[in-house]
C-alpha positions as CSV (number, residue, x, y, z in Angstrom):
1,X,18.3,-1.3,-3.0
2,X,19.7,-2.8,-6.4
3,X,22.9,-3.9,-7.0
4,X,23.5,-0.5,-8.2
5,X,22.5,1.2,-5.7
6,X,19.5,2.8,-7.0
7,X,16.5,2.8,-5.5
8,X,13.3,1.0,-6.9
9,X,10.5,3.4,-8.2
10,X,7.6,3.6,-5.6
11,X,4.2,3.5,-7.0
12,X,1.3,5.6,-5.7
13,X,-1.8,4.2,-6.1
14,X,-4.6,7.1,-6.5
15,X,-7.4,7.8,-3.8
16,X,-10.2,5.4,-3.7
17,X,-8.3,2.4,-5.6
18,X,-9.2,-0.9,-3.6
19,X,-6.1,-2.8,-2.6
20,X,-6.8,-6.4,-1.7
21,X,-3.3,-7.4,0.6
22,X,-2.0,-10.9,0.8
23,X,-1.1,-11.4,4.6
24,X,2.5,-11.8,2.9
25,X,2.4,-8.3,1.2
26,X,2.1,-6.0,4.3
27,X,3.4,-5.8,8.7
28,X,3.0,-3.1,10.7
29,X,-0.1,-2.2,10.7
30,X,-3.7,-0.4,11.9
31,X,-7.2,-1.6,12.1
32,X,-6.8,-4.8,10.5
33,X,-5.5,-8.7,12.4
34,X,-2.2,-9.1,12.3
35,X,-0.8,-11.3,9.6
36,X,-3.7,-11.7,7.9
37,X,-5.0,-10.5,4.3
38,X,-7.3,-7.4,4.1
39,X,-8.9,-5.0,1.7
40,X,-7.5,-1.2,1.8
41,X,-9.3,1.5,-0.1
42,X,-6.1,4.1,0.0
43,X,-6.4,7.6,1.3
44,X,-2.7,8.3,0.9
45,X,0.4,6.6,-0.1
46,X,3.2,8.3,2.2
47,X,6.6,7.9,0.4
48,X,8.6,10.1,3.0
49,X,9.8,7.3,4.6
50,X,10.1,4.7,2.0
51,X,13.7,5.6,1.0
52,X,14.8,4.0,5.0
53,X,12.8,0.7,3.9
54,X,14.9,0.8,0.6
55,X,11.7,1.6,-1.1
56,X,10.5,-1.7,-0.8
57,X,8.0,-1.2,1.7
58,X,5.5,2.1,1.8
59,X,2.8,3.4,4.4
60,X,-0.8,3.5,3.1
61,X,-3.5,5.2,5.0
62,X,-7.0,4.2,4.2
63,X,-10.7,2.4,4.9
64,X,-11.8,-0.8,4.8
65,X,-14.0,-1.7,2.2
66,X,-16.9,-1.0,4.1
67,X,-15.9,2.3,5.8
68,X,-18.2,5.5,5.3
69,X,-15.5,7.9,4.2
70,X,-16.3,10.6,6.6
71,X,-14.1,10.2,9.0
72,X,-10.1,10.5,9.1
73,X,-8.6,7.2,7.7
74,X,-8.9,4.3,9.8
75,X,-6.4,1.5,8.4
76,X,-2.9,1.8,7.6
77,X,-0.2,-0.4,7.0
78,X,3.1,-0.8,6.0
79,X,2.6,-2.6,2.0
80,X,5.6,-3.9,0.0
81,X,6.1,-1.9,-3.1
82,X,6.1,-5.0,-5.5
83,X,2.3,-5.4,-4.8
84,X,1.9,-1.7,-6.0
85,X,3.3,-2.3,-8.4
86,X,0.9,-5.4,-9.5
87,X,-1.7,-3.4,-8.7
88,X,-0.7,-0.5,-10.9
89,X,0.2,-3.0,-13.5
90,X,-3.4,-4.8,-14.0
91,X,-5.1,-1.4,-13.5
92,X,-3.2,-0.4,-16.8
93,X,-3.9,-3.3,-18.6
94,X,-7.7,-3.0,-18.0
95,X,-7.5,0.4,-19.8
């Protein structure tokens, strides 16, 4: 939360965009080691429960880079917003 008290924006990156998580940029998660960096290719950003994190931190379901995409999503993990937005940032400059 800002001084303000407004809440930060959360970005939602689209299906099939390939995150590539510093082991500082993510906790709580599934189907990757435990403070260590990994590659996500997002299913779905949940923002439901974002606002209790004070939209700093935001569940992503996905696959690892690897993953046949046949199956229900098999990583997940809690990723801070301001990589999102770095992501979202460079994806927009590229264009």
């Amino acid at each position: 939360m800002t001084l303000y008290g407004r809440m930060p924006e959360i970005p939602t990156p689209r299906p099939g965009t390939r995150l590539e998580i510093a082991a500082g940029d993510w906790q709580f998660g599934r189907g990757q080691d435990p403070g260590q960096p990994f590659t996500l290719v997002v299913s779905e950003t949940r923002t439901a429960l974002a606002q209790h994190y004070g939209n700093e931190w935001v569940w992503i379901t996905g696959h690892a880079e690897d993953c046949a995409d046949d199956h229900r999503p098999c990583r997940e993990a809690l990723v801070r917003t301001a990589k999102l937005r770095q992501t979202q940032e460079a994806v927009s400059a590229a264009h």
